[in-house]
N, C-alpha and C positions, 0 to 999 in steps of 0.2 A: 504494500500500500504506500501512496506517495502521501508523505505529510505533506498539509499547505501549510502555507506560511506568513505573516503580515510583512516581512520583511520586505522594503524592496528591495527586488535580484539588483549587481552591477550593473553600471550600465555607464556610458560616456559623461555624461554630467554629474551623477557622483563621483565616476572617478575623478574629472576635472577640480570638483567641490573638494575632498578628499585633497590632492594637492595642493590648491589653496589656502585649506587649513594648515595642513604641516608644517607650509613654507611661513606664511603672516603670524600662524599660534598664537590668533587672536580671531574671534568668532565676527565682531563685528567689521576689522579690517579685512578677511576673507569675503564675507559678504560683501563689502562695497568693491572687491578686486572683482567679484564672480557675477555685481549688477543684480544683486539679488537683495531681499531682507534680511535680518537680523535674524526673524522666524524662523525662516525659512533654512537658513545655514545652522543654527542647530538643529533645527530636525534632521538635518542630514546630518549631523554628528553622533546623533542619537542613533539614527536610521545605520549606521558605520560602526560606530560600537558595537552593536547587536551583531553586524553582517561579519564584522573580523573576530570579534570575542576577544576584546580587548580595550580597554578606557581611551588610547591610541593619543588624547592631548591631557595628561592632567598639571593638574592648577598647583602651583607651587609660589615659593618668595620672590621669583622672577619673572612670572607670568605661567602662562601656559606652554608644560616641555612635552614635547614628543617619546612616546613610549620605546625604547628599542624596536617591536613590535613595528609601529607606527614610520620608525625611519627605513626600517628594511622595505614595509608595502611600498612607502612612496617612490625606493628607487622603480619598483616593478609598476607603479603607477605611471611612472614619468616615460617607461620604455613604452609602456603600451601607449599612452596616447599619442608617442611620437608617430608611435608604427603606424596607430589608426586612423589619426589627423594630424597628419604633415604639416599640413597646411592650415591648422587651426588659430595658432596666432595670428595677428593683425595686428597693423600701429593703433588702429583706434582703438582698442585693447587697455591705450595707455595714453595719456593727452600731456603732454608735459606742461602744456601751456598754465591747465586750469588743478596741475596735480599738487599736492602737498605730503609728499611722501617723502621717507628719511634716508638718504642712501649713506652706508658707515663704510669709510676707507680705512684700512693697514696699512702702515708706512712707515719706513724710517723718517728720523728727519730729516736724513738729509734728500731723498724721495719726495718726501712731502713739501719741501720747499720749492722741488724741481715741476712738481704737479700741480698742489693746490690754487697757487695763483688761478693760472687757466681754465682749474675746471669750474672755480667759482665765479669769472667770469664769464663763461659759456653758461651756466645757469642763470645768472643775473641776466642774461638777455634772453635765454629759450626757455628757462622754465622758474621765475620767481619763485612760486611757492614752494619749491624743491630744498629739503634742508639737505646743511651735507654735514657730516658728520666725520673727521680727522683724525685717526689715533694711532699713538706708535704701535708698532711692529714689534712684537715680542714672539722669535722666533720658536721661542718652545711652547709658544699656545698658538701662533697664527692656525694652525692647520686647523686643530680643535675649534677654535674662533668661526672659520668658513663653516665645519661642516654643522655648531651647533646654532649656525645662522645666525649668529651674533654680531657677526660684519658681513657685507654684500661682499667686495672685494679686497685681496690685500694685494697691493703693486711691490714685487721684491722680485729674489730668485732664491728657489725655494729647489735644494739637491736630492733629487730622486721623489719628484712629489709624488704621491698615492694615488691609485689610479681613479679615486671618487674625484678629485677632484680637476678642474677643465682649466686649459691656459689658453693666452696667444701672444707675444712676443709683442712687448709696445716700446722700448728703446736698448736696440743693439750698441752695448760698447764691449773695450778691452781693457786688458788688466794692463799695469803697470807698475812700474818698482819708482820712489820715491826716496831721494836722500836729502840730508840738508849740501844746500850751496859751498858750503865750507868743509864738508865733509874730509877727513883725513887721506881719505884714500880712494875713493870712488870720486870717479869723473863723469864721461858722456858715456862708460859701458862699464857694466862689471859683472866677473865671471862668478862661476859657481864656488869658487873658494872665498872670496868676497862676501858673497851670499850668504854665506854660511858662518863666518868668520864673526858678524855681529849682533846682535839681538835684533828681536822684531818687536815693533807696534803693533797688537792686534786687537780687535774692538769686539764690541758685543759681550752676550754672557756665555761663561765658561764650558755648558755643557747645553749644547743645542742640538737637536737632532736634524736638523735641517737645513746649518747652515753652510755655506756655498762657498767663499771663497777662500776662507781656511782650510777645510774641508778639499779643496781642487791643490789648493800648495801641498797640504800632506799627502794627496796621490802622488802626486808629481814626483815629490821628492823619494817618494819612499816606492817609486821604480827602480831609482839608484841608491837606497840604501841611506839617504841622507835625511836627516831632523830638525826642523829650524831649533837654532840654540835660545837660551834663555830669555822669554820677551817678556813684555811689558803689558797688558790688556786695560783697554779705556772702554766706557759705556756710548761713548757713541764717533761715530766714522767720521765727524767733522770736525772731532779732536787730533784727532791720530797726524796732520800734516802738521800741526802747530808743536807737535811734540818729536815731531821727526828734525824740521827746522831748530831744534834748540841743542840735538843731541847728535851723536853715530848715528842712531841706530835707524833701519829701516825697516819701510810700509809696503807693502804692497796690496791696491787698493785699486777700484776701476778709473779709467783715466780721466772721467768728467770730474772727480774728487779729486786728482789732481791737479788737471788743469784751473780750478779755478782757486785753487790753494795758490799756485804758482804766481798770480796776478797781485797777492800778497803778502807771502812769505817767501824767503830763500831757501827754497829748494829747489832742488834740480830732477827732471823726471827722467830715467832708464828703465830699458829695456830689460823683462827678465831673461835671467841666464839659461833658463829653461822652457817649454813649450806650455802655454798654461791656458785652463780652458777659459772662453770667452764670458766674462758674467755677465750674462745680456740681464735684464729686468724683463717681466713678464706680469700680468696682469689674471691673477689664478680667482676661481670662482666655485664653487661647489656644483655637482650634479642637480639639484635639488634644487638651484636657482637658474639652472639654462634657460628653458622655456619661458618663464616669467617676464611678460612683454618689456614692465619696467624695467627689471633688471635688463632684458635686452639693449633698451633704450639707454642708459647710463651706461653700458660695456661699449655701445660703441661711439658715445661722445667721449670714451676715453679713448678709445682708439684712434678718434680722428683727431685728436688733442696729441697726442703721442708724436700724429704724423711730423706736427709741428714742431717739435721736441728733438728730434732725430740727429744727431751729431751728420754730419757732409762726411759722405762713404769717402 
């Protein structure tokens, strides 16, 4: 015998509903993304509880969090309505003009100074009511950050990201090695006994699992067997030239941080004595906020902000 049932079956607009919730984890900002009531979006929550068996949003100190449960359906939610409606977003989806929505950046500062300008002038002209929202980069929670959608994006480079979460490459530079101007011994090149010969400047906090360019110098070196010697660590990258400039020792950092250190301290920028990978900056976002029209909308006014940005190939 088949039991019935009151529940309603799946179907494409509660799955649509169902992500909305996830992503907003707020009933009445889901509602106003999905053009619907207040009612209306809980009883589909109600109606999703019942269908998953499972509370899927409960109400905590910080709002409304997503059940484990609840984050594993929405990736399966987000695949299926790709597969099923391709083509279901639309800009009008999203009105920037008349929207009042908060989008939260991850950034160093030195990032943040090279960004924020522009994107808050591209909102002040396309979308006033649009808050934006600024915060350092702490690279031992950024990832967690994205995926418990606590920030929209983080603009960094982020080594070996996880595969939940999505990038795309918004300003290509290179690494460079940086000494002071008076340096004892290093000129316009120095080699890898050099290199090795003095301490290093290096920034950030001590045990990050994600970060990039320390992380690529100790590949590097430890193809040949070699260990930066005993450095120096500062909490942030636009200390590190002012501290190279007073002493020995050397930095190495991407070249837009040196160049513009150079226009007012004495240092001198070299080449490293080894092959080192590129730290481009890249603009990573979570799975769970691709589709979301606004989030669309704001990934690609950074992108075309970016263009502007671009260091001459």
């Amino acid at each position: 015998m088949v039991r019935s049932s009151a529940v309603t079956p799946i179907n494409l607009q509660l799955l649509a509903q169902f992500e909305a919730l996830v992503q907003e984890r707020h009933v009445s900002r889901a509602a106003e993304r999905m053009g619907v009531g207040q009612s209306t979006m809980s009883a589909a929550l109600a109606r999703l509880r019942i269908l998953f068996d499972d509370p899927l949003l409960v109400r905590t100190a910080k709002g409304m969090v997503p059940t484990p449960k609840a984050l594993e359906l929405a990736k399966r939610a987000h695949q299926a309505l790709e597969l099923l409606e391709p083509n279901r977003v639309r800009s009008k989806d999203f009105d920037p003009a008349t929207s009042t929505r908060q989008f939260r950046i991850l950034a160093t500062e030195g990032l943040a100074l090279l960004f924020t300008p522009l994107i808050a002038a591209f909102l002040r002209k396309h979308a006033p009511g649009v808050r934006l929202l600024v915060q350092p980069a702490d690279m031992r929670h950024t990832v967690e950050a994205l995926r418990d959608q606590e920030c929209d994006v983080t603009i960094s480079n982020i080594l070996h990201a996880p595969p939940d979460l999505r990038k795309t490459l918004v300003y290509p530079q290179r690494a460079c090695c940086i000494v002071s101007a008076t340096h004892p011994e290093i000129r316009a090149r120095m080699t890898m006994k050099q290199y090795l010969k003095y301490p290093h400047v290096l920034w950030g906090a001590e045990t990050v699992s994600y970060r990039s360019m320390e992380a690529s110098v100790a590949q590097a070196l430890t193809i040949g067997h070699h260990y930066l010697p005993s450095a120096m660590r500062v909490p942030n990258i636009l200390i590190v030239p002012a501290v190279v400039a007073a002493t020995d020792m050397i930095a190495t950092v991407p070249i837009r941080i040196a160049n513009e250190a150079a226009s007012s301290l004495a240092i001198r920028i070299v080449k490293p004595p080894f092959k080192l990978a590129d730290p481009d900056i890249s603009m990573y976002w979570h799975e769970l906020s691709h589709r979301d029209p606004g989030h669309m909308w704001f990934r690609s006014a950074i992108q075309d902000i970016a263009k502007t940005l671009r260091p001459e190939a």
